[in-house]
N, C-alpha and C positions, 0 to 999 in steps of 0.2 A: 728437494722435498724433505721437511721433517719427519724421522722416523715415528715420532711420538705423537704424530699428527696423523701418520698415516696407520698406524696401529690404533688410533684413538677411533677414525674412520671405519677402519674392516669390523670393530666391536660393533659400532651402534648399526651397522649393516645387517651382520650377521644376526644382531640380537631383534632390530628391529624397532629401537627405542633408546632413545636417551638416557631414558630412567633407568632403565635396566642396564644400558652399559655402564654409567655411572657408577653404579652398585659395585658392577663385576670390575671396574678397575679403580674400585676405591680412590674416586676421583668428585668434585664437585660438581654437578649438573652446569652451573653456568661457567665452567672453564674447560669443562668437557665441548660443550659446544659452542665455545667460542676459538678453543682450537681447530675444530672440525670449520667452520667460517672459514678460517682464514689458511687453511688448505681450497679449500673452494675460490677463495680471490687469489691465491697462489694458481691458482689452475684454470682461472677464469670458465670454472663449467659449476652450473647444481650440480651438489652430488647425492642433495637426497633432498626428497619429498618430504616434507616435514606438514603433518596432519594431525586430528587430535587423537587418532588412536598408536600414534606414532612418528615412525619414519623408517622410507621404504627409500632403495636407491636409483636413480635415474638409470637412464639407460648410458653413460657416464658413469657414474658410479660404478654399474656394475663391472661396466668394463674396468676399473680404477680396482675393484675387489678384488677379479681375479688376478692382477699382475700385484698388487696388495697382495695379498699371500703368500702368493709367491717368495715376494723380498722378504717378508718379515719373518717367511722360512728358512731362507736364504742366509740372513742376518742370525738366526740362533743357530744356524748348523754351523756360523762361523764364530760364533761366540762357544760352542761349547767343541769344537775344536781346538780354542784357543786353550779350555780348560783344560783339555784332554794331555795338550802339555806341559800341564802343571800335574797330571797322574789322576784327574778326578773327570767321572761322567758330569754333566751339568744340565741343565736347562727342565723346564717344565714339559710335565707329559700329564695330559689328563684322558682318565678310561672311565667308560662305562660297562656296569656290572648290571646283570638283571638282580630286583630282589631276593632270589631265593639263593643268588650265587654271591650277594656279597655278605649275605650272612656267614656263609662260610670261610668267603676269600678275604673276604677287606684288611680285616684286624691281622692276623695272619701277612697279609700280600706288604700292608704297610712297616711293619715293623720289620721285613728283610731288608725292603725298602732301602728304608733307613741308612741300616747296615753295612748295606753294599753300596749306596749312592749319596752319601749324607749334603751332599754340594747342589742336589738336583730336588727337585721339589715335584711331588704328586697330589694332583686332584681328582676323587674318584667322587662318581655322580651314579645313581641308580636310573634302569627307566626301562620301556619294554622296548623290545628288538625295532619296531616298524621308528619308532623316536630314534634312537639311537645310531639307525643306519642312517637316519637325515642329518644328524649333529656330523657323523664321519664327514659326511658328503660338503657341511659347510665351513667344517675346520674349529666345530667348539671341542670334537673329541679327537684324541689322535690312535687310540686303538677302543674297540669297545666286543666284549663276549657277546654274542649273537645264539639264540637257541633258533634250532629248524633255518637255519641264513639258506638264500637260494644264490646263485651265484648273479653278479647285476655290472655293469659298466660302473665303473669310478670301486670299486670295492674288494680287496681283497681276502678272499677266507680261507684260515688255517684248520682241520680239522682238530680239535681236542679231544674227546670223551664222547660216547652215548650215554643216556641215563635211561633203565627202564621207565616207563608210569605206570601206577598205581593206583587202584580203585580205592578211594579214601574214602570211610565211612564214619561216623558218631560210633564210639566203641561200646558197648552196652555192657553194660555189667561185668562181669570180670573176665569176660570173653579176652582170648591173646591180643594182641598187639597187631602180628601179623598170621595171615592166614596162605597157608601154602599152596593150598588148591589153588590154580588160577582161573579165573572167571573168564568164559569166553565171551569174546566182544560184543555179539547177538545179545549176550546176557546185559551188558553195559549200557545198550542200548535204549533196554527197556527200564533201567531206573531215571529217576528225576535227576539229576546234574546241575549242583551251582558249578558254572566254567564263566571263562573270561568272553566278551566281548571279542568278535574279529576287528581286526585281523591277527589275534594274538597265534602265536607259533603252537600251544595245545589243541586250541579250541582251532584251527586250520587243520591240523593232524589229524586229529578224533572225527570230525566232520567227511575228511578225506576215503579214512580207513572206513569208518561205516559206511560211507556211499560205495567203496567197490563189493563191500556184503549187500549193499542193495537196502540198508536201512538208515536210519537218521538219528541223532541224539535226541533226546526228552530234555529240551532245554529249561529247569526251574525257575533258573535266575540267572542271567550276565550280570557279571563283578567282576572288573579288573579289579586286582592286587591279591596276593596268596594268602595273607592275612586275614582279608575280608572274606575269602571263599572258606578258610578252616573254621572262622568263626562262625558262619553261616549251618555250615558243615556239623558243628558240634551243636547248633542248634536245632537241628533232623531237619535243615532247608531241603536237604537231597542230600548226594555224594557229587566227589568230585574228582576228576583226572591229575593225579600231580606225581611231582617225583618223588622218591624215597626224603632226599633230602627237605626238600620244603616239609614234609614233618616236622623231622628230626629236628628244625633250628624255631619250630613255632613256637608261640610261648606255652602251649601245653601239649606236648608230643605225646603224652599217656590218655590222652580222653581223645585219639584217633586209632583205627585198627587202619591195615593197608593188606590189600590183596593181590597179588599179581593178575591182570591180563591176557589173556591166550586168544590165539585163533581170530587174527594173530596177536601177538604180541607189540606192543608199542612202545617205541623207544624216540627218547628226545635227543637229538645233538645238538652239542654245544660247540662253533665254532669261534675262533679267534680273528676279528675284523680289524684291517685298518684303511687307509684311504691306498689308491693306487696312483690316484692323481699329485699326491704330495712325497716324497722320498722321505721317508724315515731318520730318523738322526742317530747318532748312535744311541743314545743316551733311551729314546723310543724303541731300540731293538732291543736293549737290554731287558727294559721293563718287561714287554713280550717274552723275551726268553724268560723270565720269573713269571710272570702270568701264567706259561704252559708247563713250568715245573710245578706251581705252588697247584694248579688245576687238577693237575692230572694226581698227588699227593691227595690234595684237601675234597674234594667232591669227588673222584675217581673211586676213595675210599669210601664214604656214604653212598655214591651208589652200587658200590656191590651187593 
């Protein structure tokens, strides 16, 4: 069996399309799937249903995926062994960060990166928790930050940091920035709130904590992304629940006040995910271990 045939395979499975594996492995659509053929007459089975919104893989196939991964895990943890006795980590490791955490972490996470592993190559992707636990699960990510993660079969989580949240408002006139008093939750209740769309990890939390007071949020507007709710936000849509930091990295941190929460108080965690069904490389634990340093350094500090 071709390794480069069988990696060619687990892509357009995973991805679910030709055109989009093509993309991701910088390869030509008609020798993408021409290799992909001729692993299938190598194995005398379809391995994927090829239709016009794609291609999905047999029941074959899938079975061909999981033992597919396997090897091609298999194959790097022995490749970058082999590096390892040459004095250098190697092999690729790609993470997802949510947006409010890679504005902080990214630029920063990369350039240790670098550094410390100049042989080994990282791809970091953004995206919200409920996406990103499914990427762990298919093998596009190999570790990814998780806000509010619940513990789940296939999924490992590292505790990191809490982050208080914050009542975010349009700052009016030369009113402070932040205000000390903290606004009890009853009270949070009863303003309008641009929040994200469920199943997002705030808008689950806020929803949670005000049903055990026995009240409910004044939904103004669902908007996934943090961007969209401050601008909403700055234009008196409502307020909105976020952390200290998604302010502080907006592009106009001075035309938002923020006010703490009480009664109770509400706090986001951020853990640290990767797969439990694949083992780790070294070269993947390293990065981890700089993910929970640069973490607990770079946002640890914002949210205090």
């Amino acid at each position: 069996m071709d390794l480069k045939q069988l990696a060619y395979f687990v892509r357009v499975a995973e991805l679910g399309s030709f055109t989009r594996a093509a993309t991701s492995l910088d390869v030509a659509q008609p020798a993408l799937s021409r290799q992909v053929r001729l692993l299938e007459v190598e194995l005398r089975q379809a391995l994927l249903t090829r239709n016009g919104r794609g291609a999905a893989p047999t029941e074959a196939g899938k079975l061909l995926l999981e033992h597919g991964r396997g090897i091609l895990h298999q194959v790097a943890r022995a490749r970058e062994e082999l590096g390892r006795v040459r004095g250098a980590l190697a092999g690729r490791v790609a993470i997802g960060l949510p947006p409010s955490v890679a504005k902080v972490l990214a630029v920063p996470l990369i350039r240790e990166f670098r550094q410390r592993m100049p042989q080994a190559t990282l791809s970091i992707s953004e995206g919200l928790s409920v996406g990103m636990r499914e990427s762990l699960a298919s093998g596009q990510l190999d570790i990814a930050l998780l806000y509010n993660a619940t513990p789940s079969p296939g999924i490992e989580l590292t505790p990191l940091l809490e982050e208080p949240l914050f009542l975010v408002q349009r700052r009016a006139g030369r009113s402070r920035a932040a205000t000390s008093k903290a606004l009890p939750l009853r009270g949070v209740a009863k303003l309008p709130l641009v929040i994200p769309s469920r199943p997002n990890a705030i808008r689950m939390q806020v929803e949670a904590a005000m049903s055990h007071l026995g009240c409910r949020p004044q939904v103004a507007l669902e908007i996934d992304g943090v961007a969209a709710i401050l601008d909403l936000v700055e234009d008196g849509a409502g307020s909105a629940v976020l952390s200290r930091n998604a302010v502080l990295t907006s592009a106009r941190p001075q035309a938002f006040s923020i006010r703490p929460i009480g009664s109770p108080a509400l706090r986001s965690r951020l853990s640290l995910a990767v797969s439990s069904q694949r083992p780790a490389t070294l070269t993947q634990k390293a990065v981890a271990e700089l993910i929970r340093q640069s973490a607990r350094t770079l946002i640890g500090a914002g949210a205090a």
